[in-house]
FIDODREN-943102 format. One record per residue (C-alpha): residue in three letters; residue number from 1; x, y, z. Coordinates in Angstrom, 1 decimal. Layout:
N
PT  r  k  x  y  z
PT  ALA  NUM  X  Y  Z
...
***
This chain:
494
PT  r  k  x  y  z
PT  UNK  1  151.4  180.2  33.8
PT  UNK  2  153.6  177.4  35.4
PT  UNK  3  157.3  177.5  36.3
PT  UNK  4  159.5  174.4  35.7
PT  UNK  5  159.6  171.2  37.6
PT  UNK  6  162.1  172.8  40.5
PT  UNK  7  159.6  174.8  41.3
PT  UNK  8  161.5  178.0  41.1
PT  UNK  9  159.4  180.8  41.0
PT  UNK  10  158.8  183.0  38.3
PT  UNK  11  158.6  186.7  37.4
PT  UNK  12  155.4  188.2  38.8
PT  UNK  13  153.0  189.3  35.2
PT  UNK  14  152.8  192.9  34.4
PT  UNK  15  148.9  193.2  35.3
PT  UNK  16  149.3  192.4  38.7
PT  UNK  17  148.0  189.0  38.8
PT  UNK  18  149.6  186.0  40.6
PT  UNK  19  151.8  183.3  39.4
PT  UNK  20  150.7  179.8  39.8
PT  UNK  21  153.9  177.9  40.8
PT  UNK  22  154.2  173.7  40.9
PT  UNK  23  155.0  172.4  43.9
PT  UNK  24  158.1  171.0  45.2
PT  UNK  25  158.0  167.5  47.0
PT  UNK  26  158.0  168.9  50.7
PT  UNK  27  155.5  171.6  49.7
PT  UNK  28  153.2  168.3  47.9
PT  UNK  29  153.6  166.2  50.8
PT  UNK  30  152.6  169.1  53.8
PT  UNK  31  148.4  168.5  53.0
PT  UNK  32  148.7  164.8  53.2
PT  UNK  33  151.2  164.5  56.2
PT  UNK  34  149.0  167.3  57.8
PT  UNK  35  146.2  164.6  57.3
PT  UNK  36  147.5  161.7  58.8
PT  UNK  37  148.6  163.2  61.8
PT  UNK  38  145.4  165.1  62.7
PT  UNK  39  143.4  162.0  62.1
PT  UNK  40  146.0  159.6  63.0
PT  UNK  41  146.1  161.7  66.6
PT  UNK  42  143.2  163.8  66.7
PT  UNK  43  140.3  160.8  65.3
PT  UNK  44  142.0  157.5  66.5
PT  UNK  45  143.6  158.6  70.3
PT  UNK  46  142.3  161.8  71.1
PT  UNK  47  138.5  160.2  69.9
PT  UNK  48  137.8  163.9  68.0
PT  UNK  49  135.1  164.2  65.2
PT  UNK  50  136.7  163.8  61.8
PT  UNK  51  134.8  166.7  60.3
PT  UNK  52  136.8  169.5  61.8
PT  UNK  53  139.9  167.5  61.3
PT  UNK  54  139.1  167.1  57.8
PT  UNK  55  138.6  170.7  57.8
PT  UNK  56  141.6  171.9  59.5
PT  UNK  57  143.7  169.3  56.9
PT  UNK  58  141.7  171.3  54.2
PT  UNK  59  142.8  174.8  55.9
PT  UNK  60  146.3  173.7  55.5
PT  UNK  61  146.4  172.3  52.2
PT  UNK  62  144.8  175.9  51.1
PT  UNK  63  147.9  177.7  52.6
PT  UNK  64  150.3  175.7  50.4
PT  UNK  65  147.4  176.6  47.8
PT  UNK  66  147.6  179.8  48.4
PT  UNK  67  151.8  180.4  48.8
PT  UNK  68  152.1  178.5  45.6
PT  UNK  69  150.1  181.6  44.0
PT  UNK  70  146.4  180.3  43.5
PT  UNK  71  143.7  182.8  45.0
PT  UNK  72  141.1  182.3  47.0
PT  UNK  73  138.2  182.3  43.8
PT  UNK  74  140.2  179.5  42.5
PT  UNK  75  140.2  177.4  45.1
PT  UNK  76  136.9  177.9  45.8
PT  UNK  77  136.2  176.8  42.3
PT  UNK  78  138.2  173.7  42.5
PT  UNK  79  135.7  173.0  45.6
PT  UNK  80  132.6  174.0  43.6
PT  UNK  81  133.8  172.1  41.1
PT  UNK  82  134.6  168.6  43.0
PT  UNK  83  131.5  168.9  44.7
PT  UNK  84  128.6  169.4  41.7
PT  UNK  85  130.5  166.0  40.6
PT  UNK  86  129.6  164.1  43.4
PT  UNK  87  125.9  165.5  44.0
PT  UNK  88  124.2  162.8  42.2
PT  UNK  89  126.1  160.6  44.2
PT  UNK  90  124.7  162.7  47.2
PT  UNK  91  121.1  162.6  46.1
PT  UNK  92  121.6  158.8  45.9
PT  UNK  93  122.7  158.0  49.5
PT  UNK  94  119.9  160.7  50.5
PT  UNK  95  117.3  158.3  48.7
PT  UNK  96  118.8  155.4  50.5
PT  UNK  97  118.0  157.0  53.4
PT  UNK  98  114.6  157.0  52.4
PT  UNK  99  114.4  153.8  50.7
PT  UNK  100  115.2  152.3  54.2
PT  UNK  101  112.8  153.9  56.6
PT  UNK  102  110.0  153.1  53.6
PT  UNK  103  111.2  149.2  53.4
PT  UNK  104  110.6  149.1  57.4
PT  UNK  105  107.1  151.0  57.0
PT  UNK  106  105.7  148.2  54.6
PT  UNK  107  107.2  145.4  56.4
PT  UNK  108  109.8  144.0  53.8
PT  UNK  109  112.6  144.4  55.9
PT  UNK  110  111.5  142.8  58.8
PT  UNK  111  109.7  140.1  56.8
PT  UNK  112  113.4  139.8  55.9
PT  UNK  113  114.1  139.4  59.0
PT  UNK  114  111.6  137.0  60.1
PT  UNK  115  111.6  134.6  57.7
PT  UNK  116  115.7  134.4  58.2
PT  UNK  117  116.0  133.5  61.4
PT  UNK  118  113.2  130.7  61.3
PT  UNK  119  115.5  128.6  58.9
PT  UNK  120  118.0  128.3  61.9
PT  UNK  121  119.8  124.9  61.7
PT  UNK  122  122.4  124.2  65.1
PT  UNK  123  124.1  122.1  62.6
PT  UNK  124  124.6  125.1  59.9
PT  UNK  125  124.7  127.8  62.6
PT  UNK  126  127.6  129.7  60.7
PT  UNK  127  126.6  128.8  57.4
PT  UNK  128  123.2  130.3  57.6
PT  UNK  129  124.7  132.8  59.8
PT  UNK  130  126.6  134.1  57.0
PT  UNK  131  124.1  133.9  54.4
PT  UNK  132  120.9  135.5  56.1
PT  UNK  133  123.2  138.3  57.3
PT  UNK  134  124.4  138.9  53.8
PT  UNK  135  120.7  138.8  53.0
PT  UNK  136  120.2  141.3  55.2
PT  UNK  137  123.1  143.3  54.5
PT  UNK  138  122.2  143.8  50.7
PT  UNK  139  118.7  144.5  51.4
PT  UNK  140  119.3  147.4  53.9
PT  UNK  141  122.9  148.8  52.5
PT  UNK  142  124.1  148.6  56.3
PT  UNK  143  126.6  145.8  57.6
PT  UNK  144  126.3  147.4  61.1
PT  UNK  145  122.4  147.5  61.0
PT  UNK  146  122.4  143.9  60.2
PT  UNK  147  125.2  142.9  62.4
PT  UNK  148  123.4  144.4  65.0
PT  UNK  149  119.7  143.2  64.6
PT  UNK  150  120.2  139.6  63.0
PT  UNK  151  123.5  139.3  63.8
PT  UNK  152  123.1  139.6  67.5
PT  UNK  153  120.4  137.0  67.1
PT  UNK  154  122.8  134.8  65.9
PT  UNK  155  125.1  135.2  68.6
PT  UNK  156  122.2  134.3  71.0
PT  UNK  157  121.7  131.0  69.5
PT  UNK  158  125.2  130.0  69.2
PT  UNK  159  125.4  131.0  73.0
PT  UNK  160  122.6  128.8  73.5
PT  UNK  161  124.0  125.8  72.0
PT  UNK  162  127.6  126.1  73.1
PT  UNK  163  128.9  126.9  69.5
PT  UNK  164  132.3  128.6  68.8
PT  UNK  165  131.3  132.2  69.0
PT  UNK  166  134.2  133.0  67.2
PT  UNK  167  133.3  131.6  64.0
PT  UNK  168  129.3  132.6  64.1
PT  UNK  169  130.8  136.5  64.8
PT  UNK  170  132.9  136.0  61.8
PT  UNK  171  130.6  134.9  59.7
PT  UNK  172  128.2  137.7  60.8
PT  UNK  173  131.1  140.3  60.3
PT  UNK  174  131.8  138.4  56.9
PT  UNK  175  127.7  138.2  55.6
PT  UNK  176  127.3  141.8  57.0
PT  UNK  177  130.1  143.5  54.6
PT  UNK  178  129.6  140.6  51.9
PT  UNK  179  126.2  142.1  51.3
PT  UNK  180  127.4  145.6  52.1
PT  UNK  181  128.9  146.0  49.2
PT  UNK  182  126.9  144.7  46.8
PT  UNK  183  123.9  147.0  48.4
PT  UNK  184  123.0  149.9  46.4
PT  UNK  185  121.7  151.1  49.6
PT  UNK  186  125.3  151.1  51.4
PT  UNK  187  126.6  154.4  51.8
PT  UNK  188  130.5  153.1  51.2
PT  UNK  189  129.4  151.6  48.4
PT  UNK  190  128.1  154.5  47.2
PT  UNK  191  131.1  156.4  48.6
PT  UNK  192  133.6  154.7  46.5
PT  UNK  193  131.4  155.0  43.6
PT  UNK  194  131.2  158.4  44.2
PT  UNK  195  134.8  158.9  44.6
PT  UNK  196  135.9  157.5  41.2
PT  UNK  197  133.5  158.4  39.5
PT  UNK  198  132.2  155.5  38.4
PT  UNK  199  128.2  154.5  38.1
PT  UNK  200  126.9  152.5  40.6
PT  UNK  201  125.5  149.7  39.4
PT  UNK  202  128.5  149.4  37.3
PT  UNK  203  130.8  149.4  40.7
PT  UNK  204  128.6  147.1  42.2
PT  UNK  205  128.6  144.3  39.1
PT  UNK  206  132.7  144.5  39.2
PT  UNK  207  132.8  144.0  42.6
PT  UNK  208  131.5  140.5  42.0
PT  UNK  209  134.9  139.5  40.8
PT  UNK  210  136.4  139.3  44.4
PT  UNK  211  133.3  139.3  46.5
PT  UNK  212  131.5  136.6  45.1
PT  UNK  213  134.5  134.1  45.2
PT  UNK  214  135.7  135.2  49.0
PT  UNK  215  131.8  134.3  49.8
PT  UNK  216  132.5  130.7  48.9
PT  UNK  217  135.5  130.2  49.9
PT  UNK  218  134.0  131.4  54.0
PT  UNK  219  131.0  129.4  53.2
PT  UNK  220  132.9  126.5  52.5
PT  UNK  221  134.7  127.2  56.0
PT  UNK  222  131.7  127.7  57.4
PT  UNK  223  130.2  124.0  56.2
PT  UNK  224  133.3  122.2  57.1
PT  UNK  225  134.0  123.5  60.4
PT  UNK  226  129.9  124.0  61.3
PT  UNK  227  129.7  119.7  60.5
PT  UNK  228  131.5  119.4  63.6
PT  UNK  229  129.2  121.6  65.7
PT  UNK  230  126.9  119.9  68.6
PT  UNK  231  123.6  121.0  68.8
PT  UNK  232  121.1  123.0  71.2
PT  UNK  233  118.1  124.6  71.3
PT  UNK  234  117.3  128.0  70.5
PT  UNK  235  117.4  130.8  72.9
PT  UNK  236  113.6  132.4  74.4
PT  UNK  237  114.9  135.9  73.1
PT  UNK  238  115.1  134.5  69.0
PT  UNK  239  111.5  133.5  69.8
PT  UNK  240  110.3  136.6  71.6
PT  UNK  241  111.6  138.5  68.2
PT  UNK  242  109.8  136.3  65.8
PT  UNK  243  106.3  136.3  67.8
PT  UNK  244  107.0  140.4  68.0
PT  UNK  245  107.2  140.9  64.4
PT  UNK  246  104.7  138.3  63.5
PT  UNK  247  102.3  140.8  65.5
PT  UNK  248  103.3  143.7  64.1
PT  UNK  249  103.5  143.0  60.3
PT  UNK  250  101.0  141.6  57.8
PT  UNK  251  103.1  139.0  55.7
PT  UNK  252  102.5  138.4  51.6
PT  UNK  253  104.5  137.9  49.3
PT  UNK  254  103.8  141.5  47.4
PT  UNK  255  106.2  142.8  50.4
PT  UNK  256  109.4  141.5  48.2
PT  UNK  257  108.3  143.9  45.4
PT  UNK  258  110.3  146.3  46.3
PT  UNK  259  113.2  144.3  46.7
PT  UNK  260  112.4  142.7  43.0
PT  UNK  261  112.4  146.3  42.2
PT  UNK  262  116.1  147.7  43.8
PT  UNK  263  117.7  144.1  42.4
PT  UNK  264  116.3  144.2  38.8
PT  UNK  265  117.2  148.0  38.3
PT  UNK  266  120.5  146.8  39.7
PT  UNK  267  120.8  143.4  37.1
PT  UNK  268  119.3  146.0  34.3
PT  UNK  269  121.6  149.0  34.8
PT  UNK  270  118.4  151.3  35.2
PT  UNK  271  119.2  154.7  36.6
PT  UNK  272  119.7  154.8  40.6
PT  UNK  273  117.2  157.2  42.0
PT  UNK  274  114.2  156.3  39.8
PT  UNK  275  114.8  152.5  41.1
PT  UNK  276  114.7  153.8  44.5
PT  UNK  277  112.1  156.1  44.3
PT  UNK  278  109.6  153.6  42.6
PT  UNK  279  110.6  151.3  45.4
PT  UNK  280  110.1  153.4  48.2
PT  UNK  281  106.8  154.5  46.6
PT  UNK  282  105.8  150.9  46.3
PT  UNK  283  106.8  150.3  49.9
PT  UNK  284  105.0  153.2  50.9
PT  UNK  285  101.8  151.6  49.3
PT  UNK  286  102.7  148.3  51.2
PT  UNK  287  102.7  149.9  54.1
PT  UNK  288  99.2  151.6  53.9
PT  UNK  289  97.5  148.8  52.4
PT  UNK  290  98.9  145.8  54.6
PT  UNK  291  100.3  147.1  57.5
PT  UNK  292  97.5  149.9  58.2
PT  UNK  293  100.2  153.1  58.5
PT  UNK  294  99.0  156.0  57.8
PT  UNK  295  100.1  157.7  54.7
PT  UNK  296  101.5  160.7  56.7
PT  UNK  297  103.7  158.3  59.1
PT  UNK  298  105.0  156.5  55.8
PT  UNK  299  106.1  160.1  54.6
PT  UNK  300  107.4  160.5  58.1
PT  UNK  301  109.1  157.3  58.0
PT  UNK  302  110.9  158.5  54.8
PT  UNK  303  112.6  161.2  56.4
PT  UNK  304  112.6  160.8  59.9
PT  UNK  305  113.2  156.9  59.8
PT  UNK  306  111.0  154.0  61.1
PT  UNK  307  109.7  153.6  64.9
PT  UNK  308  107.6  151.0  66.4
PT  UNK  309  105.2  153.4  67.4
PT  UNK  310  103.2  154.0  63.7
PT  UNK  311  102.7  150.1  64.2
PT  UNK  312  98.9  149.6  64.3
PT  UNK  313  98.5  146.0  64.2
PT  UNK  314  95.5  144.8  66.7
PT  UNK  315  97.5  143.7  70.3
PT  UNK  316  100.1  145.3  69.7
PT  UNK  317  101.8  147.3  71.9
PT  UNK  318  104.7  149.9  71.3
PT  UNK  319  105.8  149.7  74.9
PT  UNK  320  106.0  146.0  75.5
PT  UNK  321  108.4  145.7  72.4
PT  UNK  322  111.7  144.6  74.0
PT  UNK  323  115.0  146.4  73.1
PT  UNK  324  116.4  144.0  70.7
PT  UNK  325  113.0  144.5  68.2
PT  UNK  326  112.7  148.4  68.9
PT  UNK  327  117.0  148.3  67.3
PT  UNK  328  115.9  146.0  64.7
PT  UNK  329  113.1  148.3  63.4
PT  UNK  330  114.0  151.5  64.6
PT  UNK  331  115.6  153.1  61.4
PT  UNK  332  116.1  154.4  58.9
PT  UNK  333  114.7  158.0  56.9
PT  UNK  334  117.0  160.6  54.8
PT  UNK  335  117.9  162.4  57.8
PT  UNK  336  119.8  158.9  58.8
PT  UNK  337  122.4  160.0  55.7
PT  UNK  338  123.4  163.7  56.9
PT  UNK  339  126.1  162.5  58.7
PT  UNK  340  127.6  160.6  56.2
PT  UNK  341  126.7  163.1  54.0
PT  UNK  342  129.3  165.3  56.1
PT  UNK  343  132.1  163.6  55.9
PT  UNK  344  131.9  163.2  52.2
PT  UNK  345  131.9  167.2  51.5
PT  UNK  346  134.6  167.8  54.6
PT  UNK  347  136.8  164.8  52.9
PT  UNK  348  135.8  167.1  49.1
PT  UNK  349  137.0  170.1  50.4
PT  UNK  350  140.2  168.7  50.9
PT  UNK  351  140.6  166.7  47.8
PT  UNK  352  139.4  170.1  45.8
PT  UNK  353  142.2  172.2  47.5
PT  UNK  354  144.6  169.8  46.6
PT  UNK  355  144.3  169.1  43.4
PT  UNK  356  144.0  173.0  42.7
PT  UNK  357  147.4  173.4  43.3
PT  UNK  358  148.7  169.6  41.8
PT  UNK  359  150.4  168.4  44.8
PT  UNK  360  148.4  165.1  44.2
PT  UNK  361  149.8  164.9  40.7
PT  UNK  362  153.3  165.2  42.4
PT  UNK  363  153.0  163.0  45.0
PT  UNK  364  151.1  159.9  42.9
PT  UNK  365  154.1  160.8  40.1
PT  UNK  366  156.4  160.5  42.7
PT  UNK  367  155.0  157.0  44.8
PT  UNK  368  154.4  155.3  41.3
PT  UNK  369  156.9  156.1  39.4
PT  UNK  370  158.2  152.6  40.3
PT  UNK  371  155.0  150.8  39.4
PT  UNK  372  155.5  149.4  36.0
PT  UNK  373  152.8  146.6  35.5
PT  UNK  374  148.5  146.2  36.3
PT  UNK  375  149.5  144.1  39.2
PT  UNK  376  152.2  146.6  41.3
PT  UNK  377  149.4  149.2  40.9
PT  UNK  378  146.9  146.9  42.2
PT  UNK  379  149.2  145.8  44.7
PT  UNK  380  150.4  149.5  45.3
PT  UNK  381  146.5  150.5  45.7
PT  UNK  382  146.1  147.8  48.4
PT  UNK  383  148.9  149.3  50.3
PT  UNK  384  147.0  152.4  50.1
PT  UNK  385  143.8  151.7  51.3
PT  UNK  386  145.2  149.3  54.1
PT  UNK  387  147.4  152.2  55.4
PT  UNK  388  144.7  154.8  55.0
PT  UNK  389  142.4  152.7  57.1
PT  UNK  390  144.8  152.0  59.4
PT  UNK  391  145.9  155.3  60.0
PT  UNK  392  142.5  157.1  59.8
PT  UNK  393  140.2  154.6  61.3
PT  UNK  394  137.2  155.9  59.2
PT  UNK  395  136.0  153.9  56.2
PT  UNK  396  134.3  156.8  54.2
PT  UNK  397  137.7  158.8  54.2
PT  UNK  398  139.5  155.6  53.4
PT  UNK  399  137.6  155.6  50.3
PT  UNK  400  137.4  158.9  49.6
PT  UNK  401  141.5  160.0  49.8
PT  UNK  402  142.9  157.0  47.8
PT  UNK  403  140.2  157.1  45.0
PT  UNK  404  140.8  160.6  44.8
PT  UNK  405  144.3  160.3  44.6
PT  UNK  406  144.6  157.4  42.1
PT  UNK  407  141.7  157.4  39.6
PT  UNK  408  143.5  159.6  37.3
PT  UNK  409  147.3  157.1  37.5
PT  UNK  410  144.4  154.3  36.2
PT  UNK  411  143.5  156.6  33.3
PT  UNK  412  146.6  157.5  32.3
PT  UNK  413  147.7  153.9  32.0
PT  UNK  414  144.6  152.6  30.3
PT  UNK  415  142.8  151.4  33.1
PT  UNK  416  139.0  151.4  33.8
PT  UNK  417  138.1  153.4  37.0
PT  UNK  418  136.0  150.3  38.1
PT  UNK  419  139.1  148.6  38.6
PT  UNK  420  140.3  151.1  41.2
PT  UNK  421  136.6  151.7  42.5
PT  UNK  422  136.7  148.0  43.4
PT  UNK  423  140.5  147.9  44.6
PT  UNK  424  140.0  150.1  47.3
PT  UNK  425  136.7  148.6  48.9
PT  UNK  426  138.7  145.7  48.8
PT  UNK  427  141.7  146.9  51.0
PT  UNK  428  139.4  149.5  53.0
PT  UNK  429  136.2  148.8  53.2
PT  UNK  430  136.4  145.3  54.6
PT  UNK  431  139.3  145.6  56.8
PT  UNK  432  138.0  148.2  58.6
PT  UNK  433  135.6  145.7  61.0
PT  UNK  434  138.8  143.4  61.8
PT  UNK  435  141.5  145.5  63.0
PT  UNK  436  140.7  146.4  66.7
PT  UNK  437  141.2  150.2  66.8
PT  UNK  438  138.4  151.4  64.2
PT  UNK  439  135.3  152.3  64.9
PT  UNK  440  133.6  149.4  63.1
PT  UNK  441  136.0  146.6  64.8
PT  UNK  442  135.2  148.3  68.4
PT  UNK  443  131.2  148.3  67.0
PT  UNK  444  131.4  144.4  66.0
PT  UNK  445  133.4  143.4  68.9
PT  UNK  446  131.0  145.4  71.4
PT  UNK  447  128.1  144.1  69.4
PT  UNK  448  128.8  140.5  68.9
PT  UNK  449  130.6  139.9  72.4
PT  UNK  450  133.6  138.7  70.8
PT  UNK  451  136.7  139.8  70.8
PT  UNK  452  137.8  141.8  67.1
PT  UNK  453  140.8  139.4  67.1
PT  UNK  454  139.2  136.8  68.0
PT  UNK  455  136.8  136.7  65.5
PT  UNK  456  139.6  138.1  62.8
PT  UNK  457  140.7  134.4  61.3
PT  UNK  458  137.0  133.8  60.8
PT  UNK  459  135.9  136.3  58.9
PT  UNK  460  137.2  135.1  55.6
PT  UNK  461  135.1  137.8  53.5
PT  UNK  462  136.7  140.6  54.7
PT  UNK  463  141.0  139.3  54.6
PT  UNK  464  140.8  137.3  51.4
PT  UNK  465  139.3  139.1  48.9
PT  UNK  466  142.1  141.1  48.8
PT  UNK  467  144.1  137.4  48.0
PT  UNK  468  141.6  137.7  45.1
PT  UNK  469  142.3  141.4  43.9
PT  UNK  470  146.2  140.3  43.8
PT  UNK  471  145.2  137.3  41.4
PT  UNK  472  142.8  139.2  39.1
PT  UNK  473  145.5  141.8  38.7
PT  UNK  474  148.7  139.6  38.0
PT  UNK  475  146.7  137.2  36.0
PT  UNK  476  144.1  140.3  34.0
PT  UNK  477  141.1  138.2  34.8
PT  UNK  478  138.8  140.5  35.8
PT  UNK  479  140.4  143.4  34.7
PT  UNK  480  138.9  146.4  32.2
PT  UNK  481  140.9  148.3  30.0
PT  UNK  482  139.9  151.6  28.2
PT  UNK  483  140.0  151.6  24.6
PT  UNK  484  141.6  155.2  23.6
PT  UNK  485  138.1  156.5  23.1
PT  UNK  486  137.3  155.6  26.3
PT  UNK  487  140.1  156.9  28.1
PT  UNK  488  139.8  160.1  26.1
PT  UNK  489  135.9  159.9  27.2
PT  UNK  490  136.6  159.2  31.0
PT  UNK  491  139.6  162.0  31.0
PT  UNK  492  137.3  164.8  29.8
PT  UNK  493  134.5  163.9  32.4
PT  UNK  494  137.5  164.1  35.3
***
């Protein structure tokens, strides 16, 4: 039983039990302040873990719950009930997890690896830069991984031949989150699949719209400004790397099978977790048969994540390995997911207690009543996902709040989820490594030795695409639309 739009209460029921009451604007808007000021504060100045803040906002948002007259069973259920959705998505990033510390094991990863940084050019230095990190990048689902392993090679080289840093780290930021999303190994990808509720594959395939047209515009950069580069000669360390894992790794061609494997499920639209776990097992196979592991240190690898150590190539040795090849390789294994994993059901727990009591039904009826056409709710989801970023600092609740919040606005007004699903990685996901106070721009900026602004104008992935999003939406190129079935369909699955 609901009470009108003031939010006047009504007369308590004769048996006793309470009245659910909708919230007024102030009551709505309590959860969500509560969240960026505990985040804002707490996660960006006072450097707290987001978990308990995401708890705390969750604490809060069940008080307004629970004066609005929903008990505690209720929002419990809302919990239990936001959370069974997303478990496929969490057995997903758990087999990521393994499909990683499995790719390592048979040597496809670093093959990967090896074979990318021998086609260094001084002439192309960002060019290739930006490719074989996006390479990379899609192969192991991780930007930072592969900023931090190959990119970092990178950065050696261009230090060695006097090249404009700033450019090679942009085009190491922009490969790294280029390939990133269009990883069905990336956790955010998963995330902000996960969060609209939209299949992954599917997500990924959309996202080509903006991601694949921002990759070409920074490669063209990239050629144009890399023609004018002087050369040099490549650094000892790049060399010390190759001859390290051309020691430790049997090379043949069968070691791409299970990248074959990941990309034609992805192409085909086969179900996630079988692709993965015929690639990992095929991996796993790799890695007994051409790399000598044994079996048990493959199932090890799978959970535990990859270390030099279960090499067993003849000559080499574990402790010689320099840092840079024991950061490269070392990684990995489902456990590497739990604290993603984390942040996804403390960021859950919120959304379920607030959409028990609609206060995100108010709010979003409220912020878009305004929005009239595809492109202001584009544009107003950009807004979104920049601010959430930039308030929270954390890319996985930047995904998860806004797609929350808005996948049911698309439905209503005819719009695939995909649309939304693709918005916010857009605005979120790949701003999150150029502004200077997140966690990923103080990761790149340590990582790379340049600064985050300094490296910000180059990284044309990451600030155009949303140029691109803008275009699709006022022009309808690239845009779904749900039939009525469809929406019907999509609505009852919410």
């Amino acid at each position: 039983m609901t009470t009108p739009r003031t939010g006047a209460a009504a007369p308590a029921p004769a048996d006793g039990t309470r009245v659910h009451r909708r919230p007024t604007l102030i009551e709505a808007a309590i959860p969500v302040i509560t969240l960026i000021v505990l985040l804002g504060a707490g996660y960006l100045i006072a450097e707290l873990p987001v978990e308990p803040l995401l708890i705390a906002t969750a604490v809060v948002a069940g008080l307004v719950a629970w004066r609005l007259g929903y008990t505690w069973d209720e929002i419990m259920g809302s919990i239990a009930e936001k959370i069974a959705k997303t478990m496929p998505a969490v057995l997903i990033l758990i087999s990521v997890g393994m499909l990683i510390g499995t790719w390592m094991a048979g040597g496809t990863i670093p093959m990967l690896i090896y074979y990318g940084l021998t086609i260094i050019n001084p002439q192309y230095l960002a060019l290739i830069a930006l490719v074989v990190t996006a390479i990379v990048s899609i192969c192991t689902g991780t930007s930072w991984g592969s900023a931090g392993t190959v990119g970092v090679a990178f950065m050696g080289v261009a230090v060695g031949m006097d090249a404009n840093l700033a450019m090679v780290a942009g085009a190491v930021v922009s490969g790294a989150y280029f390939g990133d999303k269009l990883s069905p190994l990336s956790d955010t990808t998963n995330i902000a699949s996960l969060a609209t509720g939209v299949n992954l594959f599917i997500h990924i395939r959309h996202l080509l719209w903006t991601t694949i047209p921002s990759f070409l515009v920074a490669g063209a950069v990239y050629l144009v400004f890399g023609l004018n580069a002087h050369g040099g000669e490549v650094p000892e360390k790049v060399g010390v790397i190759l001859s390290t894992l051309d020691a430790a790794f049997d090379w043949n061609l069968l070691l791409l099978l299970p990248v074959v494997i990941v990309l034609g499920g992805s192409m085909w639209g086969k179900p996630t977790i079988p692709v993965i776990l015929l690639s990992s097992a095929t991996a796993m196979l790799n890695a007994v048969v051409f790399q000598g592991i044994a079996f048990k240190n493959t199932v090890v690898a799978a959970v535990n994540g990859f270390s030099v150590e279960m090499v067993t190539a003849p000559g080499f040795d574990a402790e010689t390995v320099i840092e840079d090849v024991t950061r490269l390789l070392n990684r990995g294994g489902m456990n590497s997911m739990m604290s993603v994993l984390l942040i996804c059901f403390c960021a859950i727990t919120f959304a379920g207690v607030v959409s028990v009591s609609g206060s995100l039904d108010v709010l979003i009826s409220r912020l878009l009543a305004p929005v009239r056409s595809t492109f202001a709710l584009i544009a107003a989801t950009v807004v979104t996902g920049l601010a959430t970023i930039g308030i929270t600092s954390n890319g996985q609740v930047s995904l998860l709040i806004p797609g929350e919040m808005l996948r049911g606005e698309y439905v209503k007004r005819g719009l695939d989820p995909k649309n939304l699903s693709r918005t916010i990685e857009d605005s979120a996901t790949l701003w999150e490594p150029i502004l200077p106070w997140t966690s990923a721009g103080a990761y790149m900026a340590g990582t790379l030795g340049v600064a985050t602004l300094s490296y910000l104008p180059w990284a044309v992935c990451n600030w155009i695409a949303i140029g691109f999003a803008l275009l699709w939406g006022a022009t309808g190129i690239g845009i779904v639309r749900l039939s009525p079935e469809q929406q019907g369909a999509v609505v009852a699955r919410m």
